[in-house]
PDB file of the backbone (N, CA, C, O) and the ligand in Angstrom, with CONECT records:
HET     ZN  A 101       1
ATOM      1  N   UNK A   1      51.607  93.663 161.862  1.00  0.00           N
ATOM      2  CA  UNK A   1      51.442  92.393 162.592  1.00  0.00           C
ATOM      3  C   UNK A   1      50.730  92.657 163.918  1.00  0.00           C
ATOM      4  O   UNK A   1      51.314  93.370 164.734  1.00  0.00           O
ATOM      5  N   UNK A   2      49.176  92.007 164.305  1.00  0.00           N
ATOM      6  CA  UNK A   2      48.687  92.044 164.765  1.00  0.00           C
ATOM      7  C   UNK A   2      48.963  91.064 166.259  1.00  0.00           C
ATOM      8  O   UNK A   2      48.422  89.961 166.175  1.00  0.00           O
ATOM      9  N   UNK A   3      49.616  91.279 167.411  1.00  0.00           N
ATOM     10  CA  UNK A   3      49.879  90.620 168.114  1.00  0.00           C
ATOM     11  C   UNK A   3      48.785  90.584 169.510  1.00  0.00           C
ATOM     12  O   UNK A   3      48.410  91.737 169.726  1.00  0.00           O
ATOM     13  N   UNK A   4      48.309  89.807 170.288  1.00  0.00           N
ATOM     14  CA  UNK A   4      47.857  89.690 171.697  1.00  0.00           C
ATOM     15  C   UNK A   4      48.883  89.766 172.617  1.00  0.00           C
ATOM     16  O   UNK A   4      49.597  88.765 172.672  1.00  0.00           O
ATOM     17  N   UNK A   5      49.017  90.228 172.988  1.00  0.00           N
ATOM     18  CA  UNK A   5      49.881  90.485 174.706  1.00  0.00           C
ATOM     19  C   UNK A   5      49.118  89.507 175.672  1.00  0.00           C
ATOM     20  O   UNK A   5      47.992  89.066 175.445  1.00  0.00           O
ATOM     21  N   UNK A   6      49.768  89.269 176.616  1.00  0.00           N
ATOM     22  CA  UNK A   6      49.053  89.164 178.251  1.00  0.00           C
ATOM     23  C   UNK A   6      47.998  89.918 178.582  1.00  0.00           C
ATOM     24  O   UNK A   6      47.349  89.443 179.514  1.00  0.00           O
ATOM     25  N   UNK A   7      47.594  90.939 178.138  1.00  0.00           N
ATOM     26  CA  UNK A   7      46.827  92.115 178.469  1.00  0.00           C
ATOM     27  C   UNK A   7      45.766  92.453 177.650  1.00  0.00           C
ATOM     28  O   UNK A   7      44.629  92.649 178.079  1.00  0.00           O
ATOM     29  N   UNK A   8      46.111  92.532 176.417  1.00  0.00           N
ATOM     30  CA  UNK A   8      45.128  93.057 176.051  1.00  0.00           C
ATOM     31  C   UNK A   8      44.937  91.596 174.560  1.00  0.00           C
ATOM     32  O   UNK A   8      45.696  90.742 174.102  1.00  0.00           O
ATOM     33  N   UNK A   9      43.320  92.078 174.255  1.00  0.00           N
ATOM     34  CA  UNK A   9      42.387  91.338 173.058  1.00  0.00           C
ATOM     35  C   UNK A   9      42.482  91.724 172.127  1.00  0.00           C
ATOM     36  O   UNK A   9      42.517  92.937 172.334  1.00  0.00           O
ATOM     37  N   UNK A  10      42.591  91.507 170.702  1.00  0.00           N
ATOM     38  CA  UNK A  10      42.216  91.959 169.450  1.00  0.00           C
ATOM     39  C   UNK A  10      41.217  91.282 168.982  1.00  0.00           C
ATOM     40  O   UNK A  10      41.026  90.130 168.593  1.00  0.00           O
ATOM     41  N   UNK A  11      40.400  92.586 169.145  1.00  0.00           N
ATOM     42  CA  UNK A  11      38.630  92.511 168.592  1.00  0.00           C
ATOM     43  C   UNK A  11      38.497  92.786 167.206  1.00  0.00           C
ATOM     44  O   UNK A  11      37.686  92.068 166.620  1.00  0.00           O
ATOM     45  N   UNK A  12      38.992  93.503 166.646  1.00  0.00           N
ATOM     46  CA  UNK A  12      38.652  93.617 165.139  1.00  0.00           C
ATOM     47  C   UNK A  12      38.828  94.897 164.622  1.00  0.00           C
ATOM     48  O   UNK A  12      39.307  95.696 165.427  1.00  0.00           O
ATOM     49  N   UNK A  13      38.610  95.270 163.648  1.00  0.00           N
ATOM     50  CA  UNK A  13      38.423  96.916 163.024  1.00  0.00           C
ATOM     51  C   UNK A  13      37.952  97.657 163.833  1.00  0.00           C
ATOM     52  O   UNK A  13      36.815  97.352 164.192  1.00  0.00           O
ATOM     53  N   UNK A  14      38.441  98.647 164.331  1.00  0.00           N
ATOM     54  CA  UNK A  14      37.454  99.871 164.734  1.00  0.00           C
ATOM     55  C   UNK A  14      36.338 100.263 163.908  1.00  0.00           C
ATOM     56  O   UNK A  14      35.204 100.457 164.348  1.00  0.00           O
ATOM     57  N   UNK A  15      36.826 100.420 162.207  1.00  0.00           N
ATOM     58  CA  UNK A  15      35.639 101.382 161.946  1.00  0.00           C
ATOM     59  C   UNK A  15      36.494 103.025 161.715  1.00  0.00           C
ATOM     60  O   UNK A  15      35.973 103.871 160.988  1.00  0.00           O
ATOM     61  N   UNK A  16      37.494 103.229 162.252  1.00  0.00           N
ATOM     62  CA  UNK A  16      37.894 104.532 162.508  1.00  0.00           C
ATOM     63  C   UNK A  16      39.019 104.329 161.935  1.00  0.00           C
ATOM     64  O   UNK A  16      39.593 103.251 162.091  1.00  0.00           O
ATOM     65  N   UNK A  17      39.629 105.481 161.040  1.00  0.00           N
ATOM     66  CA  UNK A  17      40.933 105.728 160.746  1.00  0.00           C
ATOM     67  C   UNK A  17      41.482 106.666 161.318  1.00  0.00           C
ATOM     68  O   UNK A  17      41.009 107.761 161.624  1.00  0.00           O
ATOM     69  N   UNK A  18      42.746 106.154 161.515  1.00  0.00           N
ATOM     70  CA  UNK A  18      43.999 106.976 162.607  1.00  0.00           C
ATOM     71  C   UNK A  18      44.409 108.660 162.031  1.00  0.00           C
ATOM     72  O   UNK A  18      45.143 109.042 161.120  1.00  0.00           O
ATOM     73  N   UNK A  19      43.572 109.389 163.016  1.00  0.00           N
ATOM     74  CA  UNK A  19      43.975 110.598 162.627  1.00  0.00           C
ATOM     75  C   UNK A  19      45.281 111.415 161.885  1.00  0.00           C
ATOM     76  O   UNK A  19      45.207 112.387 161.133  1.00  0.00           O
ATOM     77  N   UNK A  20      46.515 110.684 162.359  1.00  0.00           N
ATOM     78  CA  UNK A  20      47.483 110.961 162.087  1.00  0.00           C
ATOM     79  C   UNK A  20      48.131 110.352 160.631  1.00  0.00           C
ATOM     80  O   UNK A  20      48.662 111.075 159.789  1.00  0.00           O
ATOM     81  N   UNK A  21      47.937 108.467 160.474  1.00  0.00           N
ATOM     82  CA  UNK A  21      47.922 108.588 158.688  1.00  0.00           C
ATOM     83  C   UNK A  21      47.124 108.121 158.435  1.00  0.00           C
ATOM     84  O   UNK A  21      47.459 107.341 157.543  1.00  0.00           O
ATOM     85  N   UNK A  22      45.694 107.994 158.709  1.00  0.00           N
ATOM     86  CA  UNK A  22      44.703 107.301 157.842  1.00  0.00           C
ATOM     87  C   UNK A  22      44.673 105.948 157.555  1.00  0.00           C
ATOM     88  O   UNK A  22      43.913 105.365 156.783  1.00  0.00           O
ATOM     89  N   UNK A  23      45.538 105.509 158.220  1.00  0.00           N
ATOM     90  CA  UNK A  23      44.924 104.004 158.107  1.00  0.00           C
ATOM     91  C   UNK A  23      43.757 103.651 159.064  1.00  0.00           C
ATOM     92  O   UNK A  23      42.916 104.365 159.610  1.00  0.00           O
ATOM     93  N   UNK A  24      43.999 102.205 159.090  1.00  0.00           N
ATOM     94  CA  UNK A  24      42.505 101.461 159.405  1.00  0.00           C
ATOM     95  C   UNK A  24      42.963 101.354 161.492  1.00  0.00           C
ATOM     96  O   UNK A  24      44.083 100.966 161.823  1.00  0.00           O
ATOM     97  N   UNK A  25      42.347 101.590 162.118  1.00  0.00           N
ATOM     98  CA  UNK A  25      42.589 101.253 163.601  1.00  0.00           C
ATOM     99  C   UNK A  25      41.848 100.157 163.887  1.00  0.00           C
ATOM    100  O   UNK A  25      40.676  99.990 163.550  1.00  0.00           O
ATOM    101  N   UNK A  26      42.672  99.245 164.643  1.00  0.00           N
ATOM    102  CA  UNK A  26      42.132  97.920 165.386  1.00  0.00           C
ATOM    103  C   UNK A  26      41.586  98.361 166.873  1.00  0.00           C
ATOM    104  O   UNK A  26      41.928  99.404 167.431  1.00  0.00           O
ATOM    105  N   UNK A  27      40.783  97.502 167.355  1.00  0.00           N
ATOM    106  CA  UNK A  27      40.069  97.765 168.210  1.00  0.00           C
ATOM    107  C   UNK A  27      40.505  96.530 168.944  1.00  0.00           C
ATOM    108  O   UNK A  27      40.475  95.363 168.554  1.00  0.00           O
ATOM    109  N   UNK A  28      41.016  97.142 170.359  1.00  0.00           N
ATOM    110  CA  UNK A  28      41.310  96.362 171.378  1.00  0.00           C
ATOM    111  C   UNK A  28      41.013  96.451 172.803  1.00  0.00           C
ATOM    112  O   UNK A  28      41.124  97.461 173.498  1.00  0.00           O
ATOM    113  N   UNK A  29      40.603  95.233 173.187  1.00  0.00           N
ATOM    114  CA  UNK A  29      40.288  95.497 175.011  1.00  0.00           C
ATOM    115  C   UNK A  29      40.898  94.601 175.702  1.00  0.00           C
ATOM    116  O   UNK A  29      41.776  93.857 175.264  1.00  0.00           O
ATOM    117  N   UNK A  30      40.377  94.623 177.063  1.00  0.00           N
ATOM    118  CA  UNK A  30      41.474  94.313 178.246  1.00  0.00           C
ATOM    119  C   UNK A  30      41.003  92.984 178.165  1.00  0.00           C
ATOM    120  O   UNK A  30      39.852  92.694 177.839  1.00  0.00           O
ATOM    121  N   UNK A  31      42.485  91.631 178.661  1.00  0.00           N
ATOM    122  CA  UNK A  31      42.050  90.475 178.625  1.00  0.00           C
ATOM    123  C   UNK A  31      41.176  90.139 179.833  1.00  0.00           C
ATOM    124  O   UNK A  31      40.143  89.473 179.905  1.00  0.00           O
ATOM    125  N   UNK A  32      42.063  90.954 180.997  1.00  0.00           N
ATOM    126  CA  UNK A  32      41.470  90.602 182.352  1.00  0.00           C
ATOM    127  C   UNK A  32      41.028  91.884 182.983  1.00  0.00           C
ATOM    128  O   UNK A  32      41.790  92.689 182.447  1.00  0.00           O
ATOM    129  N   UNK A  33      40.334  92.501 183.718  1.00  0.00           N
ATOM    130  CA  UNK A  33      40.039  93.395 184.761  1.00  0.00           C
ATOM    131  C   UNK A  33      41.003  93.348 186.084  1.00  0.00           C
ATOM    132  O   UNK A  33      40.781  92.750 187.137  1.00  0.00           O
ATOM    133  N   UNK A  34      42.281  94.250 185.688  1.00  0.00           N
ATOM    134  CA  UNK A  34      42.816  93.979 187.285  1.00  0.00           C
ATOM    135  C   UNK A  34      42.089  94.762 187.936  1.00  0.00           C
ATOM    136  O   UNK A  34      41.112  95.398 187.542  1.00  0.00           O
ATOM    137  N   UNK A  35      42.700  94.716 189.245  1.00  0.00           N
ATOM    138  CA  UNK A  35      42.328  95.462 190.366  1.00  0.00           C
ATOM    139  C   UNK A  35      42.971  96.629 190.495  1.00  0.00           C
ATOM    140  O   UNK A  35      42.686  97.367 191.438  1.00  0.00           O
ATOM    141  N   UNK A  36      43.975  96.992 189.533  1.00  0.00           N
ATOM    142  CA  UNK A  36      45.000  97.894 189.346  1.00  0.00           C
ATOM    143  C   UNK A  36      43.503  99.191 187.958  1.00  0.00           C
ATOM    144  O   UNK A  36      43.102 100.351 188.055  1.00  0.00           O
ATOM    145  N   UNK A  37      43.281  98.255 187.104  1.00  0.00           N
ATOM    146  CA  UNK A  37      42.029  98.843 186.568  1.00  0.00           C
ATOM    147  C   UNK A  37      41.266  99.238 187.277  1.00  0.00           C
ATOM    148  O   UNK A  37      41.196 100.462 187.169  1.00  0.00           O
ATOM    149  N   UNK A  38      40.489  98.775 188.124  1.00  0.00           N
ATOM    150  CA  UNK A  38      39.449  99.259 188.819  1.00  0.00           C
ATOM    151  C   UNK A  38      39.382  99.889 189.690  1.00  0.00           C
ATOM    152  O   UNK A  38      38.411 100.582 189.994  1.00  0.00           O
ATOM    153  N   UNK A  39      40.894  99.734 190.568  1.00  0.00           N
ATOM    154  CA  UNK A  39      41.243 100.944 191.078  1.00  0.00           C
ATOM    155  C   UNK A  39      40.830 102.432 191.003  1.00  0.00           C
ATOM    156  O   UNK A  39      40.315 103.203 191.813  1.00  0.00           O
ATOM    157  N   UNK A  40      41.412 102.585 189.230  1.00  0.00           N
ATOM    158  CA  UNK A  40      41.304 103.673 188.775  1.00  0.00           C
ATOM    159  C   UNK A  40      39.878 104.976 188.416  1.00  0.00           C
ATOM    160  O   UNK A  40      38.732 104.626 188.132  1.00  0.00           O
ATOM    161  N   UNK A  41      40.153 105.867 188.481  1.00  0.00           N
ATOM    162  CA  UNK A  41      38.739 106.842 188.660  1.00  0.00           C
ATOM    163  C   UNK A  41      38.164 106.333 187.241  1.00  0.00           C
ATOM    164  O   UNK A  41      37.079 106.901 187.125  1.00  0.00           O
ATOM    165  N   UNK A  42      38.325 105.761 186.439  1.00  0.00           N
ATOM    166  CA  UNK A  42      37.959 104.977 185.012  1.00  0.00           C
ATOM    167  C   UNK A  42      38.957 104.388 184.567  1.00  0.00           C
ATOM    168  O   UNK A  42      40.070 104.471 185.086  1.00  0.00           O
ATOM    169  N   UNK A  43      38.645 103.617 183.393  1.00  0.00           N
ATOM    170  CA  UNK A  43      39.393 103.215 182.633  1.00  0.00           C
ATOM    171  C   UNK A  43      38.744 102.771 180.679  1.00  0.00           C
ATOM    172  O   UNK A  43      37.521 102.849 180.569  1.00  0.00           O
ATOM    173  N   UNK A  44      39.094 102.588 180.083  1.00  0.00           N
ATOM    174  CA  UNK A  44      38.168 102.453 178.738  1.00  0.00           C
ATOM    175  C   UNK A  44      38.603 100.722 178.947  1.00  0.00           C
ATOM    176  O   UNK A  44      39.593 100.188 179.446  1.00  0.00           O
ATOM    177  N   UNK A  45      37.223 100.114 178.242  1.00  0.00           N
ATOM    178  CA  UNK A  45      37.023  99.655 178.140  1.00  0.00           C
ATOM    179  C   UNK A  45      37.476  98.487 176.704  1.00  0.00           C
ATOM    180  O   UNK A  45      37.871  97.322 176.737  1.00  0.00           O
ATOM    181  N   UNK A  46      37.300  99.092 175.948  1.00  0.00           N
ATOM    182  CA  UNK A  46      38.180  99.711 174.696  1.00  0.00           C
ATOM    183  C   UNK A  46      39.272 100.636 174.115  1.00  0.00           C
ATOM    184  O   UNK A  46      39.718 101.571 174.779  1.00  0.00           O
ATOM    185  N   UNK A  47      39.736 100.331 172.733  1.00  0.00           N
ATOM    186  CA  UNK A  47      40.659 101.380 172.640  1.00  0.00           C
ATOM    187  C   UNK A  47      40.961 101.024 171.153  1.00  0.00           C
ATOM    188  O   UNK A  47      40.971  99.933 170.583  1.00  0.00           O
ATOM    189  N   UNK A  48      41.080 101.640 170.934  1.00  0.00           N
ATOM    190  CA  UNK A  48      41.705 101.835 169.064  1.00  0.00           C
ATOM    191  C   UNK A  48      43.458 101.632 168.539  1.00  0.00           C
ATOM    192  O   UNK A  48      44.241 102.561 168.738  1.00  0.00           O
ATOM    193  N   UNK A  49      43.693 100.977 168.201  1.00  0.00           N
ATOM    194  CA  UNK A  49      45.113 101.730 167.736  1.00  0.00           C
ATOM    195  C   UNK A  49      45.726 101.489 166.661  1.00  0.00           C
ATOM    196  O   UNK A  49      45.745 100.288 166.390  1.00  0.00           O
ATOM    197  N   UNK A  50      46.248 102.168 165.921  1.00  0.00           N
ATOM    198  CA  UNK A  50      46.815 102.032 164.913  1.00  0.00           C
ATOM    199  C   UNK A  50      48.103 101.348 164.277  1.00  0.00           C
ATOM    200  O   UNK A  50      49.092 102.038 164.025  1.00  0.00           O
ATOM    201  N   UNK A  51      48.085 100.382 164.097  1.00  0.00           N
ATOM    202  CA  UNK A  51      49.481  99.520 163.785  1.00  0.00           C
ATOM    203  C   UNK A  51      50.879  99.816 162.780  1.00  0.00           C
ATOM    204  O   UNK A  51      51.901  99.238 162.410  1.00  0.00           O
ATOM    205  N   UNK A  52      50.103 101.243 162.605  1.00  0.00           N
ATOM    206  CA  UNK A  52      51.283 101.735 161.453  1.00  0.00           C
ATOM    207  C   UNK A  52      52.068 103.470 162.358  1.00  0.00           C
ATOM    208  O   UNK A  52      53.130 103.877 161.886  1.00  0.00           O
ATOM    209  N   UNK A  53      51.621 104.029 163.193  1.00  0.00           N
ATOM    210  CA  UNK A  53      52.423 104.936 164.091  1.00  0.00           C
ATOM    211  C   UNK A  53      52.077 104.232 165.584  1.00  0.00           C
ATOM    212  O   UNK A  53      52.724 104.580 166.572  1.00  0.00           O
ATOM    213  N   UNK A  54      51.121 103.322 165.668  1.00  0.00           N
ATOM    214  CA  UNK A  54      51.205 103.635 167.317  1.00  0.00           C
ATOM    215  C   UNK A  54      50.435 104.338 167.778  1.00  0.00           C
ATOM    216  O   UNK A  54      50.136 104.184 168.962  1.00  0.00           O
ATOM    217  N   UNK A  55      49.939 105.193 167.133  1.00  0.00           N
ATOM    218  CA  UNK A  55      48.457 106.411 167.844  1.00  0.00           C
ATOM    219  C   UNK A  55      47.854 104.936 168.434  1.00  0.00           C
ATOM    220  O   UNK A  55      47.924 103.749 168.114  1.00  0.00           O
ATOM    221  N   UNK A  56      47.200 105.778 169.526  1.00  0.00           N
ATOM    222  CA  UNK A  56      46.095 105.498 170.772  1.00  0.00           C
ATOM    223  C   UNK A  56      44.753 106.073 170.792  1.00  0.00           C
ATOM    224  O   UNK A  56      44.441 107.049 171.474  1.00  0.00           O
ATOM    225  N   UNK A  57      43.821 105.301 169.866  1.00  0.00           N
ATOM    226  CA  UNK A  57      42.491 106.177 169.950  1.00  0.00           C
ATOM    227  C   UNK A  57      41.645 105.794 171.335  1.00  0.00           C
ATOM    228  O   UNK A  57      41.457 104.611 171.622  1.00  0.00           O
ATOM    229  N   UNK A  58      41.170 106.827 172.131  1.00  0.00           N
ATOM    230  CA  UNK A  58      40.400 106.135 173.130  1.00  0.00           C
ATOM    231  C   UNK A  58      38.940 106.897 172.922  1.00  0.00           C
ATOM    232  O   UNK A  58      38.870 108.058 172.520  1.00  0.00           O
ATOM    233  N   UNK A  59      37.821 106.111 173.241  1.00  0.00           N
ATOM    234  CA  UNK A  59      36.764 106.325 173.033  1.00  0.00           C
ATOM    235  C   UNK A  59      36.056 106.357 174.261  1.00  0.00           C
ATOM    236  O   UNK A  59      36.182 105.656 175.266  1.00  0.00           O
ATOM    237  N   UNK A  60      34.856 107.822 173.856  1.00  0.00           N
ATOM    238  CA  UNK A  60      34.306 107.843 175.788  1.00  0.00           C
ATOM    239  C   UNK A  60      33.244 107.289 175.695  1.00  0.00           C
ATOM    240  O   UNK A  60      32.488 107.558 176.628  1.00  0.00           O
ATOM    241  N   UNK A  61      32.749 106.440 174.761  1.00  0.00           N
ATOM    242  CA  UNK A  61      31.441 105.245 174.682  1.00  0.00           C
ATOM    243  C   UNK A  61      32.553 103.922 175.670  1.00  0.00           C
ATOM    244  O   UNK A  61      32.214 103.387 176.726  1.00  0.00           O
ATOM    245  N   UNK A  62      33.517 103.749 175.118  1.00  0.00           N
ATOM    246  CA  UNK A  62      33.727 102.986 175.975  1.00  0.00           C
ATOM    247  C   UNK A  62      34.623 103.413 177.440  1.00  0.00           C
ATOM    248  O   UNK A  62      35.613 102.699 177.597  1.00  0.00           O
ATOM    249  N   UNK A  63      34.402 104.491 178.537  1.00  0.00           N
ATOM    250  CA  UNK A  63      34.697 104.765 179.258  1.00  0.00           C
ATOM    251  C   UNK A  63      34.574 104.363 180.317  1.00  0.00           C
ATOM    252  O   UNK A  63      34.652 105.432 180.921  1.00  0.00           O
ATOM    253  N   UNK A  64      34.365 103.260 181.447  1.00  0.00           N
ATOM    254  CA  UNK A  64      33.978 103.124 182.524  1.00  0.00           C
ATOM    255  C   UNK A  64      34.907 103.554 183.567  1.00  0.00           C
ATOM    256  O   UNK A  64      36.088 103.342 183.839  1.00  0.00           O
ATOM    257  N   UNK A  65      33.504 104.546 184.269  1.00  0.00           N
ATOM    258  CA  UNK A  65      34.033 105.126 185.760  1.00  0.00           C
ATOM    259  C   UNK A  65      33.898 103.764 186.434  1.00  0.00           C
ATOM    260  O   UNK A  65      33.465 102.728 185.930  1.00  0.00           O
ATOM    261  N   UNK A  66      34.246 103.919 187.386  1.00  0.00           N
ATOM    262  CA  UNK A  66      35.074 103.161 188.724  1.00  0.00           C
ATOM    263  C   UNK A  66      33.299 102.590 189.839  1.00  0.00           C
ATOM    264  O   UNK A  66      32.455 103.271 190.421  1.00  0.00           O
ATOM    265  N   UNK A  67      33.386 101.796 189.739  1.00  0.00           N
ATOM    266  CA  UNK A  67      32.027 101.110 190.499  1.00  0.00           C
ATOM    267  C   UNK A  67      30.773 100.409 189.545  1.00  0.00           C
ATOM    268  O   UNK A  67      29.895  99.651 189.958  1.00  0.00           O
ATOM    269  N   UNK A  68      31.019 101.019 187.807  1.00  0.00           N
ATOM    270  CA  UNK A  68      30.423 101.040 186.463  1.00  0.00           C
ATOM    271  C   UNK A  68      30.828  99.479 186.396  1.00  0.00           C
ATOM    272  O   UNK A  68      31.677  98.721 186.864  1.00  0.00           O
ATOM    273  N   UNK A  69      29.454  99.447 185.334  1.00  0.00           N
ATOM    274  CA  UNK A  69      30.278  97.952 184.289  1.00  0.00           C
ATOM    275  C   UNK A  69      30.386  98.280 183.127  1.00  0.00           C
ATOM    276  O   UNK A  69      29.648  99.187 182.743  1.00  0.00           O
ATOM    277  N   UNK A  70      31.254  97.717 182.252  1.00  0.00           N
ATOM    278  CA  UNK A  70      31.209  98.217 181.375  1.00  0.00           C
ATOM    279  C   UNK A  70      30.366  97.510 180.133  1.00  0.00           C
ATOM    280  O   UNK A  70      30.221  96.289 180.074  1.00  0.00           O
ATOM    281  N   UNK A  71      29.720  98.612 178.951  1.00  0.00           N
ATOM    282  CA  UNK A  71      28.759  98.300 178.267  1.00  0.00           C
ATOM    283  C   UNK A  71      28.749  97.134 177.606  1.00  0.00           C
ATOM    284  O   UNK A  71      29.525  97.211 176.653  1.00  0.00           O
ATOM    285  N   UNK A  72      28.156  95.954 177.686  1.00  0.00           N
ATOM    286  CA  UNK A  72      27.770  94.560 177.243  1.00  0.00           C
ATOM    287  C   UNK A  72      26.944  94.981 175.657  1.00  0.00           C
ATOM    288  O   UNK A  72      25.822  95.458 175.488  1.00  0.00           O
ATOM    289  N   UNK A  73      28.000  94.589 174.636  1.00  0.00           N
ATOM    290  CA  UNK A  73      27.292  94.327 173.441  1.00  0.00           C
ATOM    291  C   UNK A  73      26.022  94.138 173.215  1.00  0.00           C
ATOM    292  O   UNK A  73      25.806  93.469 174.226  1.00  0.00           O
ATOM    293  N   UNK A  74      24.609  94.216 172.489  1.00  0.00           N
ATOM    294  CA  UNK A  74      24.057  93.478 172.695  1.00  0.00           C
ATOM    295  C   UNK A  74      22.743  93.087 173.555  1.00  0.00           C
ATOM    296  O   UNK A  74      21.815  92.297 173.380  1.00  0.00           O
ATOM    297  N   UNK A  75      23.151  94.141 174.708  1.00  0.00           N
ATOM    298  CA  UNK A  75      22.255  94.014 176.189  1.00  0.00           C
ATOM    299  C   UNK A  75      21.254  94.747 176.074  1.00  0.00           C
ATOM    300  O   UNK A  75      20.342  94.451 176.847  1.00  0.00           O
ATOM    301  N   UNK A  76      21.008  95.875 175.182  1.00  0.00           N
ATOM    302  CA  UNK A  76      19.974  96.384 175.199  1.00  0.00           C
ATOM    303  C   UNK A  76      18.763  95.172 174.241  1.00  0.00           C
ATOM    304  O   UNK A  76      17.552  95.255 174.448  1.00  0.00           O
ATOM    305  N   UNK A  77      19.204  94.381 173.481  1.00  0.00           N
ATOM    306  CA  UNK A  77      18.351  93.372 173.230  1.00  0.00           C
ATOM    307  C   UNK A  77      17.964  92.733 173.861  1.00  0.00           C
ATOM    308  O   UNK A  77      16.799  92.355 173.734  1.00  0.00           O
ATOM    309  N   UNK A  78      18.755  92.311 174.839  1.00  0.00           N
ATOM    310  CA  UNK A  78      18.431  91.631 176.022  1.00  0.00           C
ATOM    311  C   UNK A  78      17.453  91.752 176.853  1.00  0.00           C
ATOM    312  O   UNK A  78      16.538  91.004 177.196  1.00  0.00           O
ATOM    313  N   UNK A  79      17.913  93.270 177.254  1.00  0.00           N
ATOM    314  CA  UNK A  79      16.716  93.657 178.178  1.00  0.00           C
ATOM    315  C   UNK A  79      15.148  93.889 177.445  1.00  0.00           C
ATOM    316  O   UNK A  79      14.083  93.905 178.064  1.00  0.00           O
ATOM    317  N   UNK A  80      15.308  94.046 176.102  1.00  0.00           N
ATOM    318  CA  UNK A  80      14.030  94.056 175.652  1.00  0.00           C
ATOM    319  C   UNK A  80      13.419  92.720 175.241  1.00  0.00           C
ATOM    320  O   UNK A  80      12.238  92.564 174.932  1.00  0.00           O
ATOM    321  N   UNK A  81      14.230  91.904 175.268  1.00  0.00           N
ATOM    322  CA  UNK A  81      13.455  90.710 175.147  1.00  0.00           C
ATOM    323  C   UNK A  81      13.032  90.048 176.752  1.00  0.00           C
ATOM    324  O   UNK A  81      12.144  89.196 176.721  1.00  0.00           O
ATOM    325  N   UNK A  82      13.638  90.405 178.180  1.00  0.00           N
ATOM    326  CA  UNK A  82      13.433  89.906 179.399  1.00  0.00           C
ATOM    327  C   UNK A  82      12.204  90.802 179.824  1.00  0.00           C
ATOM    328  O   UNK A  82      11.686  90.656 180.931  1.00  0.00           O
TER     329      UNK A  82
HETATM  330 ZN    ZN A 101      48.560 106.030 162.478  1.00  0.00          ZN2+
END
């Protein structure tokens, strides 16, 4: 059972299965940007996890250091069409 918190989004499949049993990992991100986030020397942007142990996949595509934005879907089309 796929739930939303206060916190965080459910985006969809990762794509990736959970190292530990092979199932399917959901891919989730932050609802809001605190200031408690940005604080931090990074934070991901994303994150994986698996609904059957609980593993935490984190990914360093979606990593943003601290002053960064983080990567906009998409944007490299963007910029090639501007
Ligand atoms: Zn698992």
């Amino acid at each position: 059972m796929i739930k939303n918190s206060n916190k965080r989004v459910f985006l969809g499949i990762s794509g990736d299965k959970c190292p530990h049993c092979n199932q399917n990992l959901f891919l989730f991100g932050h609802k809001e940007l605190t200031e408690k986030l940005l604080s931090q020397p990074y934070y991901f942007s994303k994150w994986g996890k698996c609904d059957n142990c609980g593993h935490i996949q984190h990914y360093e595509k979606y990593k943003v250091f601290k002053g960064e934005s983080p990567i906009q879907e998409g944007s490299d089309l963007q910029r090639k069409l501007f």
